[in-house]
C-alpha positions as CSV (number, residue, x, y, z in Angstrom):
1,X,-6.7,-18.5,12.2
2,X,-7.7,-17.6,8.7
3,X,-10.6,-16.3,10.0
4,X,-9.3,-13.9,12.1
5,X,-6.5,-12.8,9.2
6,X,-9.9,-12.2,7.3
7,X,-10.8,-10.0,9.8
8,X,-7.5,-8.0,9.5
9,X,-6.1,-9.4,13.3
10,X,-2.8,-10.0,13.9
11,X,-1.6,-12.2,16.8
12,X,0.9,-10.1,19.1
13,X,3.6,-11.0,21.0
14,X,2.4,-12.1,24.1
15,X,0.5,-15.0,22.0
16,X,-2.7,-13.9,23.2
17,X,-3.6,-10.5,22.3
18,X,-4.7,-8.7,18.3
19,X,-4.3,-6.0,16.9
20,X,-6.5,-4.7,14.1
21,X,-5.8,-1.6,11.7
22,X,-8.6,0.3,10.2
23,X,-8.1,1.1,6.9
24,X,-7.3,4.8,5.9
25,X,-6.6,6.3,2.6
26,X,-3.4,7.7,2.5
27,X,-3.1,7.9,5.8
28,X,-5.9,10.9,5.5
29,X,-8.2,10.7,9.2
30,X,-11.1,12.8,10.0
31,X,-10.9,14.4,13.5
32,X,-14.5,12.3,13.9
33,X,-12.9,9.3,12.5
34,X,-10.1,9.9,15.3
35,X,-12.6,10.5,18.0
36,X,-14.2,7.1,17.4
37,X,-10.7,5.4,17.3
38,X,-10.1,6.9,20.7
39,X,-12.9,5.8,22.0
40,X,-13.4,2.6,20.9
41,X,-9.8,2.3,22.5
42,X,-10.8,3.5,25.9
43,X,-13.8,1.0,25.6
44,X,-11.7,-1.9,25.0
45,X,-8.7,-1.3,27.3
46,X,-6.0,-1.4,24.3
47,X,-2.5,-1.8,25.1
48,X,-1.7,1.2,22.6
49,X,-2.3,2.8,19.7
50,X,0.4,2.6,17.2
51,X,0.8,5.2,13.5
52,X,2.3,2.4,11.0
53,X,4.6,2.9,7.9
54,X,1.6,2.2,6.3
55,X,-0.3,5.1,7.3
56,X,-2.8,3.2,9.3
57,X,-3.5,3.9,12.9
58,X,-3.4,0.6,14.1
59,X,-5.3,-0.8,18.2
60,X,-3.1,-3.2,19.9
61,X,-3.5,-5.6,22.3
62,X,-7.0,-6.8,21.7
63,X,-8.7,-9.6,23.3
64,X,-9.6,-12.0,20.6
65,X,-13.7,-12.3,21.8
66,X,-13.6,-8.8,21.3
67,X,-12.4,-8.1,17.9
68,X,-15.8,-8.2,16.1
69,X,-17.2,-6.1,18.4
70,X,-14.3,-3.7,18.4
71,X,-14.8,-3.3,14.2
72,X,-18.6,-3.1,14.8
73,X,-18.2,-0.1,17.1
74,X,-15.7,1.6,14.7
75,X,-18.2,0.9,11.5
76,X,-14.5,0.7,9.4
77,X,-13.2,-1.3,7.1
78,X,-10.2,-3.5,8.0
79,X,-6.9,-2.2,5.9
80,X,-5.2,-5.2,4.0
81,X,-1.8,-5.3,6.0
82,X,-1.3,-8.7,5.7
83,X,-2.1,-11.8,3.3
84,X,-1.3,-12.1,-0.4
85,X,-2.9,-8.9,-1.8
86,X,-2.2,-5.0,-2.5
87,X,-1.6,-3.1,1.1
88,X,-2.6,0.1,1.2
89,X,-1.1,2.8,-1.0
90,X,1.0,5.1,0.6
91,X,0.5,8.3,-0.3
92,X,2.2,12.3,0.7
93,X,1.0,15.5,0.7
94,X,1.9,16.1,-2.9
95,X,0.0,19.5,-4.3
96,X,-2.7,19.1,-1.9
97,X,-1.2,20.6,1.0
98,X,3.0,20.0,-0.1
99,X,4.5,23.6,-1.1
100,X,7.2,21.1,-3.2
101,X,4.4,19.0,-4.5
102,X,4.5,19.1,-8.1
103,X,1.4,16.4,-9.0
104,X,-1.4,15.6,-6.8
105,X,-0.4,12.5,-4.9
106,X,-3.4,12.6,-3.0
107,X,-5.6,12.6,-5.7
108,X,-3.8,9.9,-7.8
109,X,-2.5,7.6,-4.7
110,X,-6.5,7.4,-3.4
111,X,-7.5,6.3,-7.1
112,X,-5.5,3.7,-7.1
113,X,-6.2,2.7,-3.5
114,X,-9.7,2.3,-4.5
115,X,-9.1,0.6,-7.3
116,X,-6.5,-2.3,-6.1
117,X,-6.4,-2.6,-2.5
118,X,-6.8,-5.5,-1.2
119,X,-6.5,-7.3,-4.6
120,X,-5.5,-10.9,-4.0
121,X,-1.6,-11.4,-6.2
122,X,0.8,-13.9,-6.0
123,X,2.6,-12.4,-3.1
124,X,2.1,-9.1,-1.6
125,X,1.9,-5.5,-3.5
126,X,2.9,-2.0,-2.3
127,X,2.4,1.0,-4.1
128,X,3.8,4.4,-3.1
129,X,2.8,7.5,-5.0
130,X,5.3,10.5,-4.2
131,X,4.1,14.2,-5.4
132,X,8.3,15.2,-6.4
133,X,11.6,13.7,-6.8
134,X,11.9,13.8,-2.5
135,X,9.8,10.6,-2.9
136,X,8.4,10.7,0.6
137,X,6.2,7.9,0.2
138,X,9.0,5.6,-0.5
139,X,8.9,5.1,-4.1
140,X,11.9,3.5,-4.9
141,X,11.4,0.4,-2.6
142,X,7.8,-0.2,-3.4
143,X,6.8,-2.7,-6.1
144,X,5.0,0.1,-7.7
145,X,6.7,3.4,-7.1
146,X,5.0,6.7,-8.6
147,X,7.4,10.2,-8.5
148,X,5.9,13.2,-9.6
149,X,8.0,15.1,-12.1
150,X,7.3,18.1,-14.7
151,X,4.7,17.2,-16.9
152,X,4.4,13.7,-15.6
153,X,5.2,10.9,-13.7
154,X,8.5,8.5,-13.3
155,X,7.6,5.3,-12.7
156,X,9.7,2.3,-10.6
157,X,9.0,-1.1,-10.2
158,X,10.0,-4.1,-8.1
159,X,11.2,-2.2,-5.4
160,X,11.0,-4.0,-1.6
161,X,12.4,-3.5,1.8
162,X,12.7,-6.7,4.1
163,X,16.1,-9.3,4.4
164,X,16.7,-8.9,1.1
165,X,16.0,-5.8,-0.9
166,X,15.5,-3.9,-3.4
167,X,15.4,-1.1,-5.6
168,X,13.0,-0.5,-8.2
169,X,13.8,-0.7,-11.6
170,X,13.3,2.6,-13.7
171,X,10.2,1.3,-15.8
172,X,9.5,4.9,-17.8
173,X,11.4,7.8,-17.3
174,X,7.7,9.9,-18.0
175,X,4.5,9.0,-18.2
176,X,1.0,11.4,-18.4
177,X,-1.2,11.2,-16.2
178,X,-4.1,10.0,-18.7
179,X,-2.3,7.1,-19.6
180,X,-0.9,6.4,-15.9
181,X,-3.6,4.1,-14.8
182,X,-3.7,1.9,-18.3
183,X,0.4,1.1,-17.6
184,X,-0.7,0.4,-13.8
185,X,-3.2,-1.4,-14.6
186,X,-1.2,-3.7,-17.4
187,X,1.8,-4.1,-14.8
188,X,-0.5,-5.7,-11.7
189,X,-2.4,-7.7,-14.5
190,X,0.6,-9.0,-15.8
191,X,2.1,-9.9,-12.2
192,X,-1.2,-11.3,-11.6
193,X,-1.1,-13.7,-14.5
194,X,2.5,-14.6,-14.3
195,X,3.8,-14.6,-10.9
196,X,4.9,-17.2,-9.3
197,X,2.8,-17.7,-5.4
198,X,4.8,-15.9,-3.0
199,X,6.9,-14.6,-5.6
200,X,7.5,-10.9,-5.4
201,X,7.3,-8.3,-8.0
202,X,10.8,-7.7,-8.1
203,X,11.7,-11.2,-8.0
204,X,9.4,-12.1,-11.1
205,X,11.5,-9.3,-12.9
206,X,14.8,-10.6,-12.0
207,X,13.2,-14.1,-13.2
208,X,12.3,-12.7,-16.6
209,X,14.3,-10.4,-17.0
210,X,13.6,-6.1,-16.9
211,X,13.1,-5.9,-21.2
212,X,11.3,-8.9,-21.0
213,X,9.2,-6.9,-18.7
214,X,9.0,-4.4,-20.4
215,X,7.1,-5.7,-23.7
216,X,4.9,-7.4,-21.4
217,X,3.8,-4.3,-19.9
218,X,4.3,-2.8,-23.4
219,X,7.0,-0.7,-22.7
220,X,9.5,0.5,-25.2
221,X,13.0,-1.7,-24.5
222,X,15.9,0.5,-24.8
């Protein structure tokens, strides 16, 4: 089993097929990227082909002798959608194609995407970068949560969907973007060093405490 969660299969329903999601930055496909997804679909007699809230385009209904020649015929990486680690960001249009955009999202969201997915944490991290205050990617229930705003960005964290959840906490009302990736980058190292396994982002802040947080991260408290 581990090794086919290493190779990004997930056992279905019917206890006998996988499905596999290629990973795609921000949801951004090229139409030969979606050619080969097609036709490594009609090659392999998938069940479906599902768009997941994790802008992935994910092939269901696998057969588990062929999954390693289904990701050698699509010459992709696997997208981390499951195990301990940061998922994929999600990312929207922002001022790349958004006539509301007011920061690139695109630009920022694929940074960080290179940059942390699929870097093993205590428990699983999400990240949504939206490009203005609509927060189309979700920002306030992802355990990072980005929202482009004049001159800047707002910045959530601890945010989560599932049976119990959450919004994020305001962390800074305004951050520039030169110094956005240093605070990122000091809040997953800090989750990292201090979270409990399986322990969310979120729930580590309710553990500590949001100040307490907040110098960690070296924030100014309020």
């Amino acid at each position: 089993m581990a090794d086919l969660l290493e190779k990004g299969a997930v056992l279905q329903r019917d206890k006998e097929t996988y499905a596999i999601a290629p990973h795609l930055t921000g949801g951004l496909v090229t139409p030969e990227q979606l050619r080969k997804i097609a036709d490594v679909a009609d090659k392999y007699n998938v069940a479906a082909l599902k768009v997941t809230g994790a802008q992935r385009i994910a092939l269901v209904g696998i057969k588990e002798d062929d999954i390693d020649d289904v990701w050698e015929d699509l010459g992709m990486k696997p997208g981390a959608a499951i195990g301990l680690c940061v998922r994929s960001v999600k990312i929207c249009p922002g001022t790349t194609f958004c006539k509301r955009g007011l920061n690139d999202s695109v630009a920022i969201g694929a940074k960080l995407d290179g940059i942390y997915h699929g870097q093993n944490l205590p428990n699983k991290l999400k990240i949504g970068v939206s490009g203005c205050p609509n927060s189309c990617s979700d920002s306030h229930t992802r355990d990072i949560g980005l929202i482009g705003v004049k001159n800047g960005w707002r910045v959530y964290v601890g945010g989560k969907g599932g049976g119990r959840p959450r919004l994020g906490d305001l962390l800074v009302p305004l951050v520039k973007e030169e110094d956005l990736f240093t605070l990122i980058d000091k809040i997953v190292a800090v989750y990292a060093d201090n979270g409990a396994k399986h322990e969310r982002l979120g729930d580590y802040i309710d553990r500590v405490g949001l100040d307490t947080f907040k110098e960690q991260v070296g924030v100014e408290v309020n």
